[in-house]
PyMOL Python script that loads the backbone (N, CA, C, O; Angstrom):
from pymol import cmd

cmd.read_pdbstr("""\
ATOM      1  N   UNK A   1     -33.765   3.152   1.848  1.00  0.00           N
ATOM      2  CA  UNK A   1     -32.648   3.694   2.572  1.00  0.00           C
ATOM      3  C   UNK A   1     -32.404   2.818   3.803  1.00  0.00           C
ATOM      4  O   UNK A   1     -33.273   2.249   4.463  1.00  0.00           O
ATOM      5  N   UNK A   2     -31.066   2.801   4.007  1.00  0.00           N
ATOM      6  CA  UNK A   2     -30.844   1.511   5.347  1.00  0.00           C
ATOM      7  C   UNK A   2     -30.168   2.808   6.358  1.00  0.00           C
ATOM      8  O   UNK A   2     -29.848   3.933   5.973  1.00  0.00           O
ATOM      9  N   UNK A   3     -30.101   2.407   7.354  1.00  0.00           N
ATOM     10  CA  UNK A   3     -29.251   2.951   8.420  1.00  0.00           C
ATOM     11  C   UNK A   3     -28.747   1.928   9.326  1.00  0.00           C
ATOM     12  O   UNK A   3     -29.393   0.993   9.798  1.00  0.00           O
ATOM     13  N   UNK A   4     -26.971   2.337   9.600  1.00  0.00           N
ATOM     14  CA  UNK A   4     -26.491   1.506  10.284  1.00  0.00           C
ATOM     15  C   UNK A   4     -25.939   2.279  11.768  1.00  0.00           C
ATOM     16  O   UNK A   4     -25.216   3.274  11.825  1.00  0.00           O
ATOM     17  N   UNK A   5     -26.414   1.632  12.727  1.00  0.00           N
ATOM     18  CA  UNK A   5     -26.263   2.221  14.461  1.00  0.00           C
ATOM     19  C   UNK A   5     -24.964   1.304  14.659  1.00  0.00           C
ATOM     20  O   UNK A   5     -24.611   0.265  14.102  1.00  0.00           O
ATOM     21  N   UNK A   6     -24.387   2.088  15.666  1.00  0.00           N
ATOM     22  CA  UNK A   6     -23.124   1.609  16.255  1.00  0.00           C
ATOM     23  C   UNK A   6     -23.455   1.712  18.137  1.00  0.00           C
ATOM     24  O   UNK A   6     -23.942   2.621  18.810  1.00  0.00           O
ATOM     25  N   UNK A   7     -23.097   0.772  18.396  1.00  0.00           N
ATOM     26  CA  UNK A   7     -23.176   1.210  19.768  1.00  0.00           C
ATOM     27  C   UNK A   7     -22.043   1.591  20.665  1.00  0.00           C
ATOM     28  O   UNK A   7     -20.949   1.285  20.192  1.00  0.00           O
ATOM     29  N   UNK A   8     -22.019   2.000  21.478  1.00  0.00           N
ATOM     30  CA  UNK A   8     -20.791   2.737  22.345  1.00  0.00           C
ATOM     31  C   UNK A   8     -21.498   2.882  23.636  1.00  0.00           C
ATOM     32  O   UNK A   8     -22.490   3.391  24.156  1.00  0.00           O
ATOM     33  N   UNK A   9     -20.259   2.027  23.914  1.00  0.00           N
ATOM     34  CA  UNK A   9     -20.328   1.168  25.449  1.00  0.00           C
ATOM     35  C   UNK A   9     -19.208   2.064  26.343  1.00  0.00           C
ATOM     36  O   UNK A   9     -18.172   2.186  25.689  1.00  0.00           O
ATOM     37  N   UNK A  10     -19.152   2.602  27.421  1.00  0.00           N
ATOM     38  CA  UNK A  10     -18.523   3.253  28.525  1.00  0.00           C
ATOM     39  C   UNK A  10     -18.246   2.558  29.840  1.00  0.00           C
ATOM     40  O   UNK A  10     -19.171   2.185  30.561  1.00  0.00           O
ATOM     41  N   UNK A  11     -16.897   2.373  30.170  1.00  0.00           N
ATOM     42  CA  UNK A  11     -16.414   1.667  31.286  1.00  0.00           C
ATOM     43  C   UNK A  11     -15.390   2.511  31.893  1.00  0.00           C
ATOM     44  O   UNK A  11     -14.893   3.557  31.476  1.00  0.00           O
ATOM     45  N   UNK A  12     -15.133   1.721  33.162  1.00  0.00           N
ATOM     46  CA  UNK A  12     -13.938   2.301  33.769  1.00  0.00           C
ATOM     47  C   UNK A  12     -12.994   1.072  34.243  1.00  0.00           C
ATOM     48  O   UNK A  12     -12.989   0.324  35.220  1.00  0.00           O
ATOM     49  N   UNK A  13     -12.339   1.196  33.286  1.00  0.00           N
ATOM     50  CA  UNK A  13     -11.225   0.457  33.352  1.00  0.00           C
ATOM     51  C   UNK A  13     -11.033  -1.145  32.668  1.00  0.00           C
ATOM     52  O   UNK A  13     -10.011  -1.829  32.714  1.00  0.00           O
ATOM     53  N   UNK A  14     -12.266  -1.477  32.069  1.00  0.00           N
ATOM     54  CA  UNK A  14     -12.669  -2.966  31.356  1.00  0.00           C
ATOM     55  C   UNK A  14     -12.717  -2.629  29.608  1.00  0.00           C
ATOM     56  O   UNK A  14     -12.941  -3.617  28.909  1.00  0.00           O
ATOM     57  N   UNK A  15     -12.579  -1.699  29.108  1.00  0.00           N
ATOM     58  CA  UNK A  15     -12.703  -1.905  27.572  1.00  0.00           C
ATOM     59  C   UNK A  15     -12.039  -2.782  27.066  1.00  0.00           C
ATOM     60  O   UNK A  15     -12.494  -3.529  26.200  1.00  0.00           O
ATOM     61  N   UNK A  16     -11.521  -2.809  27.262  1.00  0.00           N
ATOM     62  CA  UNK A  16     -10.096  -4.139  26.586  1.00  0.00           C
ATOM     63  C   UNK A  16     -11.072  -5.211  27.071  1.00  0.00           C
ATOM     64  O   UNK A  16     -11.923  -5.488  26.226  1.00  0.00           O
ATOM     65  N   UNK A  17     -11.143  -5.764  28.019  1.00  0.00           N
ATOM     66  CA  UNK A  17     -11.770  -6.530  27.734  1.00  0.00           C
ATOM     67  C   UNK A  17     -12.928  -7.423  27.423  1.00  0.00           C
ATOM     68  O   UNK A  17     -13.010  -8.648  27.341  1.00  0.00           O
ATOM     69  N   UNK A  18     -14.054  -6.185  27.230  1.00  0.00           N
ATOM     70  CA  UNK A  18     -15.148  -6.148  27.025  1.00  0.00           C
ATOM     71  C   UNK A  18     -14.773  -6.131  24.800  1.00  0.00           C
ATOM     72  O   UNK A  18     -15.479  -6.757  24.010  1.00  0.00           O
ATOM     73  N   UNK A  19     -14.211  -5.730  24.612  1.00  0.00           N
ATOM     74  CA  UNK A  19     -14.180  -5.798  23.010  1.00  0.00           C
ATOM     75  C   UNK A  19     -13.547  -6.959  22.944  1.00  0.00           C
ATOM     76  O   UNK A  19     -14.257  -7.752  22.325  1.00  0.00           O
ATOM     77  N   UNK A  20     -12.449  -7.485  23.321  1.00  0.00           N
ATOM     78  CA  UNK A  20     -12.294  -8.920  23.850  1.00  0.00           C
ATOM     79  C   UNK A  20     -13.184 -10.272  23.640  1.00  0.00           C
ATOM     80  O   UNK A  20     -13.006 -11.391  23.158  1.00  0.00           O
ATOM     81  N   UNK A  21     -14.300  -9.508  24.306  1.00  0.00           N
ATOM     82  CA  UNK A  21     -15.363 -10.864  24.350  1.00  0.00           C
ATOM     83  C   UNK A  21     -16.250 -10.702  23.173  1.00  0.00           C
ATOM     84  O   UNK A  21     -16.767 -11.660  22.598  1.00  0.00           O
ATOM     85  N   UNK A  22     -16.438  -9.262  22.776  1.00  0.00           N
ATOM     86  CA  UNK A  22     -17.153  -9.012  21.935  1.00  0.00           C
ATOM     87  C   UNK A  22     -16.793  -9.842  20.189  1.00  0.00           C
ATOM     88  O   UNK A  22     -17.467 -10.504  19.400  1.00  0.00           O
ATOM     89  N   UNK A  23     -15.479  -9.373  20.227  1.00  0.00           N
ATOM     90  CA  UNK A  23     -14.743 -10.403  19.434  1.00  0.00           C
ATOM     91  C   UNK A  23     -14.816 -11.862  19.192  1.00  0.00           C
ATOM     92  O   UNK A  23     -15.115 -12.520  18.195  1.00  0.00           O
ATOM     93  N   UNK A  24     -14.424 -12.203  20.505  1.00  0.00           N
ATOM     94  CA  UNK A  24     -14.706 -13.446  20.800  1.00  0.00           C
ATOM     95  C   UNK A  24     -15.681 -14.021  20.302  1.00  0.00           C
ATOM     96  O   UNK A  24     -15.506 -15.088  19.714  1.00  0.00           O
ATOM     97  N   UNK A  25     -17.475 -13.221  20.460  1.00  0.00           N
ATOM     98  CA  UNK A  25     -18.703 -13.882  20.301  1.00  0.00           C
ATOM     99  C   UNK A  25     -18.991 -13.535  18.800  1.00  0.00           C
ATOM    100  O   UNK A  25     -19.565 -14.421  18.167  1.00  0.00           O
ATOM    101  N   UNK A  26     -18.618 -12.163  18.012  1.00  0.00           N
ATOM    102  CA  UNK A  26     -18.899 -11.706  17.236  1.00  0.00           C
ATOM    103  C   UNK A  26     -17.793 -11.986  15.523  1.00  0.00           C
ATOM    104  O   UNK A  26     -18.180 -11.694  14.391  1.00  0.00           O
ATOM    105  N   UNK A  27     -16.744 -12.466  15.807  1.00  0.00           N
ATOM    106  CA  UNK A  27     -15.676 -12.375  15.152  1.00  0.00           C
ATOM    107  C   UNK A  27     -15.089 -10.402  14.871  1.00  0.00           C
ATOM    108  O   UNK A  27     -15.191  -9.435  15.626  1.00  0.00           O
ATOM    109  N   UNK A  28     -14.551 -10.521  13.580  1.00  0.00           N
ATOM    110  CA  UNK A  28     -14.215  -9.076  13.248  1.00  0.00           C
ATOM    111  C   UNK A  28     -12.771  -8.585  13.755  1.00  0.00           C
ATOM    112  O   UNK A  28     -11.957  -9.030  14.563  1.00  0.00           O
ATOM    113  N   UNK A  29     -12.810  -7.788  13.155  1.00  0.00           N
ATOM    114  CA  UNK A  29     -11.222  -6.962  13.255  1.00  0.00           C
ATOM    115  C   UNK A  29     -11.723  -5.775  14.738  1.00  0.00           C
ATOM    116  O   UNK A  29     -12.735  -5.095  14.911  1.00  0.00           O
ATOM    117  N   UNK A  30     -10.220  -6.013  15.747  1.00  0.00           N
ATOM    118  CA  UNK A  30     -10.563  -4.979  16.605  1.00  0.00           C
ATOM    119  C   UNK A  30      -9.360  -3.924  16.430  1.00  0.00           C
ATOM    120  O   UNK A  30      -8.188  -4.145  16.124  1.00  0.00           O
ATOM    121  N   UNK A  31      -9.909  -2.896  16.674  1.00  0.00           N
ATOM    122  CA  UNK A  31      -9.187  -1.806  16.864  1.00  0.00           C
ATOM    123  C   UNK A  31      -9.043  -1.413  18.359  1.00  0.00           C
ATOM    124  O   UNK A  31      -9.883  -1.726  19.203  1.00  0.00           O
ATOM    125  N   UNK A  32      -7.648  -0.534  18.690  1.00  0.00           N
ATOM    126  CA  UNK A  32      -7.497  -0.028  19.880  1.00  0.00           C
ATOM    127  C   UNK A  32      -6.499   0.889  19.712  1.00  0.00           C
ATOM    128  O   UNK A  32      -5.522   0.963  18.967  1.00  0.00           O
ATOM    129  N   UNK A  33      -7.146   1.838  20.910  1.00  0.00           N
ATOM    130  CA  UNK A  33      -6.151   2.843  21.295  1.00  0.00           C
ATOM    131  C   UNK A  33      -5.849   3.781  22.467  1.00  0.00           C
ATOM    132  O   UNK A  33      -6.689   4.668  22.626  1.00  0.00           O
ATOM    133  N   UNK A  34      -4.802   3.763  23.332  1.00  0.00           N
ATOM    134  CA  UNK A  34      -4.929   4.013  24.268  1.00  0.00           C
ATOM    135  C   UNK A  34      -4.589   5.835  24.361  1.00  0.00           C
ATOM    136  O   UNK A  34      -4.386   6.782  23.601  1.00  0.00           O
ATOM    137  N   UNK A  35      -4.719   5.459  26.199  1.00  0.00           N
ATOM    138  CA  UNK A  35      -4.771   7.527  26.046  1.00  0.00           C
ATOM    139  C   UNK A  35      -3.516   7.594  26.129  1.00  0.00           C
ATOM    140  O   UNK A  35      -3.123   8.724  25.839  1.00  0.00           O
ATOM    141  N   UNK A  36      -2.507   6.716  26.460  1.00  0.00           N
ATOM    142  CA  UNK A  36      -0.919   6.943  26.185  1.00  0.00           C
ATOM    143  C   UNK A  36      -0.240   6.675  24.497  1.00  0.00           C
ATOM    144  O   UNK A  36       0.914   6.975  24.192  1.00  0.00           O
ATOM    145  N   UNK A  37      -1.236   6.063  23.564  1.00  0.00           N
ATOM    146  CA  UNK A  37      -1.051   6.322  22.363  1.00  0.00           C
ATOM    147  C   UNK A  37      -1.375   7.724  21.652  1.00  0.00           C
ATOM    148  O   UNK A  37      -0.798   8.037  20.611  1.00  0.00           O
ATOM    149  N   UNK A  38      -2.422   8.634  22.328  1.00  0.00           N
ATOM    150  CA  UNK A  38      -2.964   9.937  22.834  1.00  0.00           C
ATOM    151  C   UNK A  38      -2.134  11.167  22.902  1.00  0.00           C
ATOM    152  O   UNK A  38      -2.233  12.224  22.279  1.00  0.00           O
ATOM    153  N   UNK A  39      -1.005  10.640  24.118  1.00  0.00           N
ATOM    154  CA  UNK A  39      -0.432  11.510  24.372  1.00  0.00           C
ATOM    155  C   UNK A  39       0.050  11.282  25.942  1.00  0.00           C
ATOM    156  O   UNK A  39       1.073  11.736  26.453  1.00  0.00           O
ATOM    157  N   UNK A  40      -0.876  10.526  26.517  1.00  0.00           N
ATOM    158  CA  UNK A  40      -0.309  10.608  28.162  1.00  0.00           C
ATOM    159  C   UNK A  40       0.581   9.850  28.546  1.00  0.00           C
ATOM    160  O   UNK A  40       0.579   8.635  28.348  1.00  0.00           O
ATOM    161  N   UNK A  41       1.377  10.431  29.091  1.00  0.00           N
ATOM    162  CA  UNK A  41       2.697   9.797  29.497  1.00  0.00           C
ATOM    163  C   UNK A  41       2.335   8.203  30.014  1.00  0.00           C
ATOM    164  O   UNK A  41       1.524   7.860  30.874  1.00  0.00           O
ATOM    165  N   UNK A  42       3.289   7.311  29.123  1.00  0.00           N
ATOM    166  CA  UNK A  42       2.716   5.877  29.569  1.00  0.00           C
ATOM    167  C   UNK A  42       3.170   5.312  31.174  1.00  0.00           C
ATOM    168  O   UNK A  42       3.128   4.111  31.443  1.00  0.00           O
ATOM    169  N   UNK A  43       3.671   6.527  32.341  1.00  0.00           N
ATOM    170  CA  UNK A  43       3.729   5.938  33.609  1.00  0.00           C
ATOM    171  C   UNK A  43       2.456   6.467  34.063  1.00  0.00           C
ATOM    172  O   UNK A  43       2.155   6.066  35.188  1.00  0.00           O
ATOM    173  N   UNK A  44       1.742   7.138  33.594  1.00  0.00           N
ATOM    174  CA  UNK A  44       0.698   7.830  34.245  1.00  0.00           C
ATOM    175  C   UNK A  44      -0.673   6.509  34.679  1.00  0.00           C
ATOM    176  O   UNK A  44      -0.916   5.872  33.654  1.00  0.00           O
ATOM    177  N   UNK A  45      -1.185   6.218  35.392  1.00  0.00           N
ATOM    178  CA  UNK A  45      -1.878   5.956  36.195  1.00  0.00           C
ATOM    179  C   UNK A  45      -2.969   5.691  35.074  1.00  0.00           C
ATOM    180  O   UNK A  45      -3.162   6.832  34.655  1.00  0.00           O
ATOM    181  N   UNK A  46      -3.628   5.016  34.491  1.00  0.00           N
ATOM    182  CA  UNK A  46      -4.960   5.230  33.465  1.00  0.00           C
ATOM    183  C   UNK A  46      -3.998   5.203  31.648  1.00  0.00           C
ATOM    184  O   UNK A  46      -4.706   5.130  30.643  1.00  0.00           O
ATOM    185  N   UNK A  47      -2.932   5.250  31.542  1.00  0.00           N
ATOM    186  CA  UNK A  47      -2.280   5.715  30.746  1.00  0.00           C
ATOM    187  C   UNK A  47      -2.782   4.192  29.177  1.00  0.00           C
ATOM    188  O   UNK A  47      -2.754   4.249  27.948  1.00  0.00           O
ATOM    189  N   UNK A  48      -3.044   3.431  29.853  1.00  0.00           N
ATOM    190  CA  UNK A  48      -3.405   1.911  29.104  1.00  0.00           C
ATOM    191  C   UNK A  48      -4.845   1.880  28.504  1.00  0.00           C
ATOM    192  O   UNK A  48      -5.176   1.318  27.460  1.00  0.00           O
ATOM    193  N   UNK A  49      -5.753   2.687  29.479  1.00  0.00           N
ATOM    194  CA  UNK A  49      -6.979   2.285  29.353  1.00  0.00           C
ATOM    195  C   UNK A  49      -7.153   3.007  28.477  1.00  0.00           C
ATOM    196  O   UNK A  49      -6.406   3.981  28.388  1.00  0.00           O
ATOM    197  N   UNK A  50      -8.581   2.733  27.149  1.00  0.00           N
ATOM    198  CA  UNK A  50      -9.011   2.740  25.959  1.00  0.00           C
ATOM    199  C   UNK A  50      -9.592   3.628  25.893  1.00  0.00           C
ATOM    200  O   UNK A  50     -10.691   3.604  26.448  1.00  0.00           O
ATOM    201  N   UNK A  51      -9.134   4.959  25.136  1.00  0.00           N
ATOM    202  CA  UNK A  51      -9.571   6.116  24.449  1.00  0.00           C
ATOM    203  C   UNK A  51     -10.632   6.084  23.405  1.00  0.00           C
ATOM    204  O   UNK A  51     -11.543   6.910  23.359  1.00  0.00           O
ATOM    205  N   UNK A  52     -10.479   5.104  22.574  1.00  0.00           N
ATOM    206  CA  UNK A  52     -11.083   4.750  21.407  1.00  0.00           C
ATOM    207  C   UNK A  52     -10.800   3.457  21.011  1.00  0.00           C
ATOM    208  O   UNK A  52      -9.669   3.245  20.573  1.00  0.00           O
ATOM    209  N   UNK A  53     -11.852   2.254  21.095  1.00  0.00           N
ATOM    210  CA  UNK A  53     -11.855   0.912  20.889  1.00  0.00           C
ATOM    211  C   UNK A  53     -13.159   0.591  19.846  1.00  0.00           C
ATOM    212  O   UNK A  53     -14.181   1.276  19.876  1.00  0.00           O
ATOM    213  N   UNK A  54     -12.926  -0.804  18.718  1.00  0.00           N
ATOM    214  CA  UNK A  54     -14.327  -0.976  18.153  1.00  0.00           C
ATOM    215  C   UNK A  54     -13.489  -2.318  17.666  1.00  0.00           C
ATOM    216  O   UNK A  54     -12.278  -2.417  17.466  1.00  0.00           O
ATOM    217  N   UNK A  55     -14.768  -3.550  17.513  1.00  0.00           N
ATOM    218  CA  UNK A  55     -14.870  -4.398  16.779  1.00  0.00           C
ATOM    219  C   UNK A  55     -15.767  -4.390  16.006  1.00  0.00           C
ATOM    220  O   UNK A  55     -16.940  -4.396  16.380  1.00  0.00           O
ATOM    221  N   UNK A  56     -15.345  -4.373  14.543  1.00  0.00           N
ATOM    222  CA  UNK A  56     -16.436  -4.510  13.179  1.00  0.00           C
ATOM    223  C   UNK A  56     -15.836  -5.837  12.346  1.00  0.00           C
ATOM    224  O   UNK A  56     -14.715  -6.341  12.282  1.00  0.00           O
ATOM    225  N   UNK A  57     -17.255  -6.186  11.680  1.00  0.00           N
ATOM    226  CA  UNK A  57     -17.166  -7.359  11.022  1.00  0.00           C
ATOM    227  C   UNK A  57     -17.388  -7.376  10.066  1.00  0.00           C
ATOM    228  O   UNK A  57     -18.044  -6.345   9.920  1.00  0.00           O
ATOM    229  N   UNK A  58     -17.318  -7.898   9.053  1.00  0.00           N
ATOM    230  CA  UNK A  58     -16.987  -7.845   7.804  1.00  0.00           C
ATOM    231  C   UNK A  58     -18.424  -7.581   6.770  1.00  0.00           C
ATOM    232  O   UNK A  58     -18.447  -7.091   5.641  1.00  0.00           O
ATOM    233  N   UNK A  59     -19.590  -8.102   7.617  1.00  0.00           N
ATOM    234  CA  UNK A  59     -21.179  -7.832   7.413  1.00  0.00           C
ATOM    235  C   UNK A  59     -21.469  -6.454   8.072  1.00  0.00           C
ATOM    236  O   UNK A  59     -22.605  -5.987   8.153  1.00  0.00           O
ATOM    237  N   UNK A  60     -20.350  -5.843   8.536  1.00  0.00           N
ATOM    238  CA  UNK A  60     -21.280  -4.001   8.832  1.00  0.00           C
ATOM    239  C   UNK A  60     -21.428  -4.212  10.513  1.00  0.00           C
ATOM    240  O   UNK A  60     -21.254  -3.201  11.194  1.00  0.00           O
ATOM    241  N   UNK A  61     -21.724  -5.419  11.170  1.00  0.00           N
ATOM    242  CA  UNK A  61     -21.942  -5.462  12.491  1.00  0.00           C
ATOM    243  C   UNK A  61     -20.826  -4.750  13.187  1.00  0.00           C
ATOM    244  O   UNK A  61     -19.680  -5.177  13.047  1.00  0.00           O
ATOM    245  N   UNK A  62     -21.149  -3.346  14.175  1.00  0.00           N
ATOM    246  CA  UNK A  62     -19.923  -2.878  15.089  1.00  0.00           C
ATOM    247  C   UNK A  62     -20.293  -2.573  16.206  1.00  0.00           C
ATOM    248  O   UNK A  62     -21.464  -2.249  16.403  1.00  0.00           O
ATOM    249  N   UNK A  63     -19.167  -2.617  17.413  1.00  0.00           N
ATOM    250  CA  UNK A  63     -19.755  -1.927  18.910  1.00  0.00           C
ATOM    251  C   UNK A  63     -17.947  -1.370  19.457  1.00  0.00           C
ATOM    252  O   UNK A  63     -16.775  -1.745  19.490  1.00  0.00           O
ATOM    253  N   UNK A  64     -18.961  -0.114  19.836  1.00  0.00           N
ATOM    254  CA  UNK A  64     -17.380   0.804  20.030  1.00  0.00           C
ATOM    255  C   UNK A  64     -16.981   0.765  21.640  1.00  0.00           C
ATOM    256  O   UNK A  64     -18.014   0.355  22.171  1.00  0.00           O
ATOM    257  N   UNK A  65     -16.012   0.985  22.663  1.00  0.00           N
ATOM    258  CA  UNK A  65     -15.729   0.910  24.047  1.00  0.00           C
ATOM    259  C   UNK A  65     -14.626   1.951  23.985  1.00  0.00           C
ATOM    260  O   UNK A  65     -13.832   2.234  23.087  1.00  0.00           O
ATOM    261  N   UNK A  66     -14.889   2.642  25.718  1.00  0.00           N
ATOM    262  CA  UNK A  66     -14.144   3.342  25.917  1.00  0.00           C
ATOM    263  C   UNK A  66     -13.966   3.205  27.031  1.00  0.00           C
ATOM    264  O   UNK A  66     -14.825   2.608  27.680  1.00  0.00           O
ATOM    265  N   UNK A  67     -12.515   3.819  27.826  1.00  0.00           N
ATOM    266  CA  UNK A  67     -12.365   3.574  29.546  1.00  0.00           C
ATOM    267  C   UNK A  67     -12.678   5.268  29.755  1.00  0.00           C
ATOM    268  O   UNK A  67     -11.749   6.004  29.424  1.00  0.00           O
ATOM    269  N   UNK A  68     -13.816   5.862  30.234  1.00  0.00           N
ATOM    270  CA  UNK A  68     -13.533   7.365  30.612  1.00  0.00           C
ATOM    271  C   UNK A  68     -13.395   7.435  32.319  1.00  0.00           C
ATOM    272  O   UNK A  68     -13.794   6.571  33.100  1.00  0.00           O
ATOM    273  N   UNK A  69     -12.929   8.311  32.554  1.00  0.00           N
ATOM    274  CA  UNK A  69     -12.357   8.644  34.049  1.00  0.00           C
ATOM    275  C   UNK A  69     -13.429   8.440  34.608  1.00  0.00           C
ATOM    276  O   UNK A  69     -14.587   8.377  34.194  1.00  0.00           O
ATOM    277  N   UNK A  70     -12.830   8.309  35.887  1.00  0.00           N
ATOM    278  CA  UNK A  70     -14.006   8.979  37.219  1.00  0.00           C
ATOM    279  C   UNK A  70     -13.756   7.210  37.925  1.00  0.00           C
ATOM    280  O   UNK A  70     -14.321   6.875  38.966  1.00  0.00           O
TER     281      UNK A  70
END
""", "prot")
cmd.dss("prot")
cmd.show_as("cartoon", "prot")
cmd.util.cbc("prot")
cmd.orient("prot")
């Protein structure tokens, strides 16, 4: 039996470009999505930063990012 871990990384205000680099070093398809794709009004203040982000690669390798408040 194998098991595959994902990691999930927490920022404020850098996900974008922390999956960015991750990309960069790792290759893979990235995903993104913001909290104004969400629902929050896109003038709102935070409205850009990453609700749900991941780069995975085509060998199973993934690492997930998020921007949470505070």
């Amino acid at each position: 039996m194998s098991i595959k871990t994902t990691t999930h990384l927490n920022f404020r205000g850098d996900a974008r470009a922390a999956l960015e680099f991750y990309q960069s070093v790792f290759g893979g398809q990235v995903t993104i999505a913001t909290y104004g794709d969400f629902g929050m009004p896109k003038d709102v203040p935070g409205a850009e930063n990453i609700v749900f982000g991941q780069v995975e690669t085509a060998d199973g390798f993934s690492v997930m990012a998020y921007d949470i408040p505070g």
